[in-house]
Each structure stands twice: as C-alpha cells, then as structure tokens.
C-alpha positions as CSV (number, residue, x, y, z in Angstrom):
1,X,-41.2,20.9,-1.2
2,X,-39.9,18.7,-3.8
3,X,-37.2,16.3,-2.6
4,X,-34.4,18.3,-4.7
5,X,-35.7,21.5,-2.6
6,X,-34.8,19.2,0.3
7,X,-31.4,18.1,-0.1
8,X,-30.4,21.3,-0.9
9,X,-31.7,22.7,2.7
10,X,-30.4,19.4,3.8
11,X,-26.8,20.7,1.7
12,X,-26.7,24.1,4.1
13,X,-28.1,22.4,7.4
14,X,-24.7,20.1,6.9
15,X,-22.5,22.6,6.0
16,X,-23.5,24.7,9.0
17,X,-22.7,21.4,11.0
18,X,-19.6,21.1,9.6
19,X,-19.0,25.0,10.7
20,X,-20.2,23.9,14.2
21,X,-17.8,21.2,14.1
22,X,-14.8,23.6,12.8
23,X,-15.2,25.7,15.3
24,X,-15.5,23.6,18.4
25,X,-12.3,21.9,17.1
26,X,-10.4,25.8,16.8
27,X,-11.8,25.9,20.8
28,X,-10.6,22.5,22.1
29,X,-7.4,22.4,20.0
30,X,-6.2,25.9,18.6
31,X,-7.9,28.0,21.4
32,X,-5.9,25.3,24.4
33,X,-3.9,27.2,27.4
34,X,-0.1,27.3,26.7
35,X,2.1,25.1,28.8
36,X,1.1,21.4,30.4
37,X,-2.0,20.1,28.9
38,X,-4.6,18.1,30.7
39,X,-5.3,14.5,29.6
40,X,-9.2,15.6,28.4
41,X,-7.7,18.3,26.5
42,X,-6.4,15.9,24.9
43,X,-9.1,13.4,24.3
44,X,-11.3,16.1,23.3
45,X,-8.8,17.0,20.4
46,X,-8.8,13.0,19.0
47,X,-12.8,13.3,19.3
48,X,-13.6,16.6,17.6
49,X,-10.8,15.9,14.5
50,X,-12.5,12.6,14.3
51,X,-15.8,14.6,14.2
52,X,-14.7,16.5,11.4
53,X,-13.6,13.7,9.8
54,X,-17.2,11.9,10.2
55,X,-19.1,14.5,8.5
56,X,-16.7,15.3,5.5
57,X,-18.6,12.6,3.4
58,X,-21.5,14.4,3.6
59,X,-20.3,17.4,3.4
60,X,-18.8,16.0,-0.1
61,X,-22.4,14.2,-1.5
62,X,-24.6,16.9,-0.5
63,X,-22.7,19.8,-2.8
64,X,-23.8,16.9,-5.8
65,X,-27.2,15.4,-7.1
66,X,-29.7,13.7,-4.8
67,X,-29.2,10.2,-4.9
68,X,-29.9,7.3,-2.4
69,X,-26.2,6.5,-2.1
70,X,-26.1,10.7,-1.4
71,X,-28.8,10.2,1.6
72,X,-27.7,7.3,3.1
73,X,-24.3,8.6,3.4
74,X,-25.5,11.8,4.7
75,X,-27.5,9.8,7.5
76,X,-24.6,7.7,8.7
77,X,-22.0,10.7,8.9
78,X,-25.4,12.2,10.8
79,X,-26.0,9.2,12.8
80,X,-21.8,9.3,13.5
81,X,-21.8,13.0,14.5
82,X,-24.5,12.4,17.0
83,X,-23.1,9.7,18.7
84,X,-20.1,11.9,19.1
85,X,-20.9,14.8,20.0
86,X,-23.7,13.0,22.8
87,X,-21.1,10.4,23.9
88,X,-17.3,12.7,23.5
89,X,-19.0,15.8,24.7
90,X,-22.1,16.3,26.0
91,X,-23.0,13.0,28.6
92,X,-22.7,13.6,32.2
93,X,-19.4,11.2,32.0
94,X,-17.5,13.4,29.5
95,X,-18.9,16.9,31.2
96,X,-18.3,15.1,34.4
97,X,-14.3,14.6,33.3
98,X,-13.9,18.1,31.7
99,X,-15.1,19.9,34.7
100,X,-13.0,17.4,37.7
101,X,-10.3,18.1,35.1
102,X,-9.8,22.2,35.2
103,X,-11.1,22.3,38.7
104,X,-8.4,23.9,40.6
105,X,-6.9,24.9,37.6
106,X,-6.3,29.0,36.2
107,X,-8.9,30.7,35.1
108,X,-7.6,30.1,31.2
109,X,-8.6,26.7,31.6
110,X,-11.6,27.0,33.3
111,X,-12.5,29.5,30.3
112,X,-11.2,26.9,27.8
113,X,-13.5,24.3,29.3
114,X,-16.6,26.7,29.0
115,X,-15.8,27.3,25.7
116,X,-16.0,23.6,25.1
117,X,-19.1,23.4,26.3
118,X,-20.8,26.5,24.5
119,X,-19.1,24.6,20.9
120,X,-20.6,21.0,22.1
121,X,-24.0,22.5,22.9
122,X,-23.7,24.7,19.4
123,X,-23.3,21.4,17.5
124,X,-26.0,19.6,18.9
125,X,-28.3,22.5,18.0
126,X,-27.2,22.4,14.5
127,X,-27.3,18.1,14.4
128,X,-31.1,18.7,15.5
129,X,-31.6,21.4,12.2
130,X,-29.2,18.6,9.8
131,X,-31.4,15.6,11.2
132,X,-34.8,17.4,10.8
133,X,-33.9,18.2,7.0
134,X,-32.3,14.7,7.0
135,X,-35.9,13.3,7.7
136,X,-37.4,15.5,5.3
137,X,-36.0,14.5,2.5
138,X,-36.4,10.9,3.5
139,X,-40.1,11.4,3.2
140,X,-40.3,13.1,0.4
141,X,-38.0,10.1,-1.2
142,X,-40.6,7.4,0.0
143,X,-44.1,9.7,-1.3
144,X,-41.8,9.7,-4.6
145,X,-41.2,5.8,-4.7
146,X,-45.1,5.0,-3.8
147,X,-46.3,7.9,-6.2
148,X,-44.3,5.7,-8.9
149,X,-45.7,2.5,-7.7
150,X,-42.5,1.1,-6.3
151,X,-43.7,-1.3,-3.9
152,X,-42.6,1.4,-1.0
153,X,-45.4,1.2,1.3
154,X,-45.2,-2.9,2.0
C-alpha cells in the first residue's frame, strides 16, 4: 500500500478509537447509578473525558492530507491514549480500586463497574488496530524518504 492508502486506514482505525473512547465515557459517566457516587466513579469520569480529549487531535489531522506534522500528532494522541487507558483503566491498581469500590454495593453498580471493564478492554482492542496502522504508515514514510535518497537509512 502506498502511504496515502495508509493514513486513510490509519483515519478509520482512529475514528473507531475515538468511538471506543465515546462510548466507555457514556458507560462511566452517562450510564452511573443515581444517588451517592463512589470516589472511582468519579476518577474514571476525569480520566475517560481527558481520553477523549487526547485523541481529538488526531481525530482532526487524520480527516486532512498526510503530513509528518499529521503522523507525529497522531502517534502522541496514540502514545497518550495508551498510557491512559493501561494506567486509568486497565492495571491491576485501577481494576483493583474499581472492584474494592462496588463490593458490597447493589447490583447497579456492580453492573456499572462491568460495563467499565467490557469499554476499557474495547479500547485497548481498538489502540492495538490504531497503533498497527500507526506503524504502517511510518514505514511506508521511511521506504519513501530512502527511495528519494533522503539520508533516512543513517
């Protein structure tokens, strides 16, 4: 494939991220139990609106032409959205928290904390397809630069 080919799969592996992100933020914040909230309840809602926010560059540079400014944005809001989702929502600290947290709880926040889970582990699936395309089009932008001689392969 040619490196435009790329960024456009690239384009719809980071909109489908951004959907990922979307909808685990309508499950930790919209989809939260009435009445007192729990302090990871919470936390969880500062992290995923934060996640949203971290990707919304690249959601922006990938709709336009590939440029290098266009990837390295894309791989920072990437490299940001990992680190999130890994550190806010998936390590054994933050599972850990969210389960100690609705444990003796009713059964709406026990269902509110699976449905966490189920929206973490669908990002992380869809930050796997966003970095593979990522890395894709990386290589196809360094066989362009040596093909024209650029010094690249120093």
């Amino acid at each position: 494939m040619t490196l435009r080919d790329e960024f456009e799969v690239l384009g719809t592996e980071i909109r489908e991220l951004a959907r990922a992100w979307r909808a685990l933020e309508v499950s930790v914040v919209e989809d939260r139990p009435p009445g007192d909230g729990l302090a990871v309840s919470d936390r969880l809602a500062e992290a995923v609106t934060e996640g949203v926010a971290d990707l919304a560059p690249a959601v922006e540079v990938v709709g336009r032409r590939c440029t290098a400014r266009s990837l390295h944005t894309t791989a920072a809001a990437l490299l940001r959205s990992r680190r999130r989702i890994e550190d806010d929502f998936r390590s054994h600290l933050a599972m850990s928290a969210l389960v100690r947290s609705v444990r003796g709880c009713d059964h709406q926040w026990r269902g509110w904390a699976r449905s966490v889970s189920r929206g973490a582990d669908r990002c992380a699936e869809s930050q796997c397809g966003a970095e593979d395309a990522m890395l894709r089009c990386w290589r196809e932008a360094v066989e362009l630069a040596e093909l024209d001689k650029c010094g690249a392969s120093r």
